[in-house]
N, C-alpha and C positions, 0 to 999 in steps of 0.2 A: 347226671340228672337228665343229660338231653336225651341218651339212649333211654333211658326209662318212659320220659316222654314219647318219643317214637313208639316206644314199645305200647305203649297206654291207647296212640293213636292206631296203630294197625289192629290192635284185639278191637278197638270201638266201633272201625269200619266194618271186620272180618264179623261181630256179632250182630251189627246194623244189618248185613244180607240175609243173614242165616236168620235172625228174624223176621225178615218182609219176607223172605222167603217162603217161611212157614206161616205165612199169613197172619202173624200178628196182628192187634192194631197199628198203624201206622204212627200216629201223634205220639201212642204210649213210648212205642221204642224211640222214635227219634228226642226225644225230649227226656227220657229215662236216660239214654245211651250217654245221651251231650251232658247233661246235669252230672251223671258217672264219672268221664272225664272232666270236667272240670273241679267236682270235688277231687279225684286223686291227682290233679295238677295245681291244687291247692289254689282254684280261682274260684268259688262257684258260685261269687257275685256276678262272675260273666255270663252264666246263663240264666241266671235270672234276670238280670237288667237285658240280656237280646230277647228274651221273653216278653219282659213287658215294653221294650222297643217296638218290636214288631205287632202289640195289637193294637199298634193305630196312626198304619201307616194309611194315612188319608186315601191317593190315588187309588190301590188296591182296593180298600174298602168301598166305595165309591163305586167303581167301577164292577166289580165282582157280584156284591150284594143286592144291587140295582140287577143285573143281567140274571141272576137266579129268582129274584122274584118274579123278572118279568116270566122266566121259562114256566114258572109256579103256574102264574096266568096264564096261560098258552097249551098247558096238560089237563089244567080243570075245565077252562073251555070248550078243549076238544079240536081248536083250531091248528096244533101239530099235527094233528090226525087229519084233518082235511085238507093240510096242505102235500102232505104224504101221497094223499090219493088223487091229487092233483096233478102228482107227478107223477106218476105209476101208474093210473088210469092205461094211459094210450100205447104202453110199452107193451103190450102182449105179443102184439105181434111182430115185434123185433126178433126175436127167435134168439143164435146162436149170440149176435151181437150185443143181449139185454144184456150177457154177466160183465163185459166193462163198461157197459152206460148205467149198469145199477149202481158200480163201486162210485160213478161221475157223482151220481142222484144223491147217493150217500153222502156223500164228500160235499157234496153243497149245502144239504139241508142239514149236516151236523155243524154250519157256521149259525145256520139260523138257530138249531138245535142243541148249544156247542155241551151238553153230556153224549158221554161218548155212549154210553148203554142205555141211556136215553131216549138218544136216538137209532140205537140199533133196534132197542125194541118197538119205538114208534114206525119206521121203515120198514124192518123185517117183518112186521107183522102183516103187513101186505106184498110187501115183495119179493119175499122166498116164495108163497107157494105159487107166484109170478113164475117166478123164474122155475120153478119145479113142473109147471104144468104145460111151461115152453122146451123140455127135456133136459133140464140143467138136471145134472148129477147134487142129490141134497150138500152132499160136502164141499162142494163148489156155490152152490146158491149161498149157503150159509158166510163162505168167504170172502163173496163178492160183497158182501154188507160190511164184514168187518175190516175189508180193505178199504174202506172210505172213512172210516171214524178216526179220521186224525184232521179231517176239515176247521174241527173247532178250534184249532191255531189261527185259522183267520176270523175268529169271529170276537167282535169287540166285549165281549164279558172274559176273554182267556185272561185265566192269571197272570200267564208269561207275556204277554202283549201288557199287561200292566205293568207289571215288575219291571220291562226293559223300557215303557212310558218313563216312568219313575225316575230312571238312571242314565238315561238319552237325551232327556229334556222334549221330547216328540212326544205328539200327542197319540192316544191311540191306534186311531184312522192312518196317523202318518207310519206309525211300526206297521201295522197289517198288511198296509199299499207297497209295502217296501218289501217285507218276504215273501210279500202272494205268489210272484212268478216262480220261485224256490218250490216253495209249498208244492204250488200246484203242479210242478214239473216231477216230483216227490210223488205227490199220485197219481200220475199219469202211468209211471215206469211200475210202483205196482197194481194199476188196472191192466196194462200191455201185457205183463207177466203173468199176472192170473189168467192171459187169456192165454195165453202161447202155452200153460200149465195146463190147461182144461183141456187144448187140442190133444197135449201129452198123452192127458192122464185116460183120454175120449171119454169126457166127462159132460157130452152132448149128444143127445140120440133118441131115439123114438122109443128106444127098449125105457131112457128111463121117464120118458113122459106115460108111457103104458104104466110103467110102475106104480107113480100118484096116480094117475086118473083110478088104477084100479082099488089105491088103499081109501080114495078120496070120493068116492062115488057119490053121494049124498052133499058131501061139503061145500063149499065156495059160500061163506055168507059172506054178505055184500055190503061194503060201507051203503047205510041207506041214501045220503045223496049230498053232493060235494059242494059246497056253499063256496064260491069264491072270494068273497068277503071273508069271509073266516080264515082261509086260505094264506089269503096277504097277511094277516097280522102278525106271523112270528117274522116275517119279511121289513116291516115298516121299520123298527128302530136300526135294523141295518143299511137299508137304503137312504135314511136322512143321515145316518155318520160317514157313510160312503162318498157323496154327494159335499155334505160337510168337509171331510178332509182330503179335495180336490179343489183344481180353481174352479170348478163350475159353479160355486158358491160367492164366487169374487166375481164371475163372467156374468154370469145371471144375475140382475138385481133383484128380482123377486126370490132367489133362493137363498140369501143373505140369510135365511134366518134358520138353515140346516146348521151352520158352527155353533154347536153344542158339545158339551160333554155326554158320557154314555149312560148317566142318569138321567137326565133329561130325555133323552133317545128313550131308553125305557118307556120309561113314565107316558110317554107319548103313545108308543104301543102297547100300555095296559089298558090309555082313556081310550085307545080305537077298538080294542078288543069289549070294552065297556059297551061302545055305540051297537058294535055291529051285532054282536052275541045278545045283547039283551039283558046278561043278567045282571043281578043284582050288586050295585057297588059298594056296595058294605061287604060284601062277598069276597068280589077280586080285591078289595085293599086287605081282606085277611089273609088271602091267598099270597100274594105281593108280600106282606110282611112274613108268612112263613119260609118264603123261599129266602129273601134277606136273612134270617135267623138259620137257615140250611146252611148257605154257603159261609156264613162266617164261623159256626160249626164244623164243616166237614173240606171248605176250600181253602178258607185262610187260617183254619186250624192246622193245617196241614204244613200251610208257609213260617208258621210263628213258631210250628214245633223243628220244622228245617231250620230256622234260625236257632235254635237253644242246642240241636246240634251242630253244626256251623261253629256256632262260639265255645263248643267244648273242643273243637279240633284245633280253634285256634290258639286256647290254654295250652294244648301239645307244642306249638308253632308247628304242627304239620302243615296250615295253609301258608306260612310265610315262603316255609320250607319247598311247596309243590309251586307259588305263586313266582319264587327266585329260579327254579328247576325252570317253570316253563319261558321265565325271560331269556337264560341262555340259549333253551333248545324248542327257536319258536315253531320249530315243526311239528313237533309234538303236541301245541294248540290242537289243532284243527283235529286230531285222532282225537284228542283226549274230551273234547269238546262234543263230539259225535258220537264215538265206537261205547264212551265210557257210561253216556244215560241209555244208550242203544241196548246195552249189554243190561243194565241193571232193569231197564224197564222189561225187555225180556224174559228176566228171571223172577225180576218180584211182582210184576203182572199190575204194576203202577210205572208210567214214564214220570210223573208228575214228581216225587219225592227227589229220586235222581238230579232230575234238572233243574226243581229248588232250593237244592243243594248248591248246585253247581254255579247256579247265578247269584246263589248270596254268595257264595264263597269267594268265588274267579273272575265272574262276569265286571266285578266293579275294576278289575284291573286291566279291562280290554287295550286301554289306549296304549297302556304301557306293553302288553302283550304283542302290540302291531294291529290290534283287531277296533272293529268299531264296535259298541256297547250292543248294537242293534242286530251284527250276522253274528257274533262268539253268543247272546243269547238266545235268541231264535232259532240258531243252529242246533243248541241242546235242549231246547222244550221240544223241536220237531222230532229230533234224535229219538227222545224219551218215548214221544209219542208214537213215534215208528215202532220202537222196541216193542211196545205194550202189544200194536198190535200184530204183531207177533207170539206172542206169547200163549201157549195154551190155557195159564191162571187167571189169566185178565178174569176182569167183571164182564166186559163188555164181548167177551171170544165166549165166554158161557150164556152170553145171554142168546149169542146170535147159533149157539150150537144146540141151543133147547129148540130156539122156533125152527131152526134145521133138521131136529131129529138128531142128529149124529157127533162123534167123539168131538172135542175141542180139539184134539192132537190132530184127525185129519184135515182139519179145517185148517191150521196154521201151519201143516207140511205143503198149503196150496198158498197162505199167503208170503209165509217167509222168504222165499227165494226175493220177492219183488221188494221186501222191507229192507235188505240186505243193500242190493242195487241203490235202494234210493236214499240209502247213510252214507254211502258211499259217492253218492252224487252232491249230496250236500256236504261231506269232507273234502271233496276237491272243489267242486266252483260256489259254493256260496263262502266257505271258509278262505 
């Protein structure tokens, strides 16, 4: 019976790839797959009760549904767009140095921004033909965008920042504060990369600014004009939980009143987008309430269906079985933890599934693993994240290779090397 089990368990995984591979829907397979296994393990009250377990894990929802609506507010306003050009405005004439200070711009404004195609498409859409009209090679403009969309690890709507809230006992603000230096060291090594790539590949040069200027002759429409106010607002609910979950809200008395939750935070940057934009508030609360009904659709459907698989692996005992494996050979953590969402996020052009996996599965048994609940999780949503971009299927490598003009493949043969490096940075010192 256990062999059979085993058996049930590797066809579940080996057919999970092969279908995110092939782009299935995501929710269907992993919830079809796990429900599979655990009818032929003769459990499949287990995935139905992780099913309805997981849709209404509070924290998550809370924190997830609030930060998409707000994002809702923030697209239909227009104020991601204006803070985009706020930041790319004065970059033109940085020249050869804009392709790692774009992936920097990136990498910030996908915490405010934290969809990853999101915000490649709200940045790229000003800052590739930036960077194309300063002689970036288009396959390099395009990369530098998608070498920055993995910022939304630090920004307080990530799923995995909630899921490891959840399981840490730390709030948010406290998980974010705590991997940002990881994080940020992670894109540093592939912005250096991509640049030391671009010198490679002389993917800098006046032949190819003569290029655009001559496909482009007519073009450059111009955001009409950059409202600062509008600018701040996808910035506010970050900067009062930022502020919140440091002492400067204990040090300062008047700031006493940033310790909030990230609904609240929200909520506070939809009423400021209200004041400043003007429009109509019966407007942005529809708006607000469609992005809440998004993410719990397409973010935490995604976690609830990771959980239904999850508890069909554990009807196998394959998790007992990989969870006892990695207590003997705790070296094995730290690869398995990183190389293994690194790898799937790569190939099925999502990190997100991988590492939701991985942190229902394994994450809860960090302390016994030697690890804290906070670096063994963090460590594989970043991983995941890394992977993805990498990957030439991603959403977000297709979005940033439309507004570049050119193949997805060239564009992830200029970021891979740097994703590689930086899995590998967080498997040896954050792990």
């Amino acid at each position: 019976m256990t062999e059979l089990n085993s058996l049930i368990a590797i066809l579940g995984i080996i057919a999970t790839v092969y279908l995110l591979i092939k782009k299935y829907e995501t929710r269907t397979v992993l919830i079809g797959v796990g429900l599979l296994m655990s009818i032929l393990t003769l459990n499949p009250m287990g995935a139905l009760d992780a099913f309805a377990k997981s849709m209404t894990t509070g924290g998550l929802i809370m924190a997830i549904c609030s930060s998409m609506g707000f994002a809702y507010v923030m697209k239909y306003t227009q104020c991601d767009t204006h803070l985009v050009h706020l930041l790319t405005k004065p970059l033109s004439g940085l020249k050869f140095f804009l392709i790692p200070i774009a992936t920097v711009i990136t990498f910030f404004i996908n915490i405010a921004i934290p969809s990853a195609a999101g915000c490649a498409a709200a940045v790229g859409a000003t800052l590739i033909p930036v960077l194309k009209s300063a002689g970036v090679r288009p396959a390099t403009a395009g990369a530098a965008i998608l070498a920055g969309t993995f910022g939304s690890m630090m920004s307080p709507g990530s799923s995995h920042s909630a899921m490891i809230s959840e399981m840490s006992g730390l709030t948010i603000a406290e998980v974010n504060l705590s991997h940002a230096p990881y994080t940020m060291i992670a894109g540093a090594i592939g912005a250096v990369m991509l640049t030391l790539l671009a010198i490679l590949f002389k993917d800098y040069g006046e032949e190819h600014k003569q290029a655009y200027l001559n496909e482009n002759k007519e073009s450059e429409t111009q955001f009409a004009k950059v409202n600062p106010l509008f600018a701040l607002a996808p910035l506010v609910p970050l900067v009062i939980l930022v502020i919140g979950g440091t002492s400067l809200q204990k040090d300062v008395s008047w700031l006493a009143w940033t310790k909030m939750g990230v609904p609240q935070a929200m909520l506070i940057g939809a009423i400021y987008g209200i004041i400043v934009t003007r429009i109509s508030p019966a407007k942005i609360t529809e708006e607000f309430f469609n992005g809440m009904g998004s993410a719990y659709a397409n973010v935490l459907g995604i976690i609830i269906a990771a959980s239904v698989f999850v508890a069909g692996l554990k009807s196998t005992g394959a998790i007992d079985s990989a969870i006892e494996f990695l207590k003997q050979s705790n070296e094995f953590v730290r690869w398995g933890a990183t190389i293994g969402p690194f790898l799937m996020g790569l190939v099925t052009g999502s990190g997100d599934a991988a590492a939701i996996a991985f942190n229902t599965a394994v994450t809860p048994h960090a302390l016994e693993l030697g690890y804290t609940h906070l670096n063994l999780g963090m460590a594989a949503a970043i991983a995941g994240a890394i992977g993805r971009t990498a990957s030439p299927i991603a959403g977000v490598t297709i979005v940033c290779a439309g507004l570049a003009m050119v193949s997805p493949v060239e564009m992830v043969k200029r970021t891979a090397p740097g994703m590689v490096l930086a899995v590998l940075f967080l498997a040896l010192f954050m792990l």
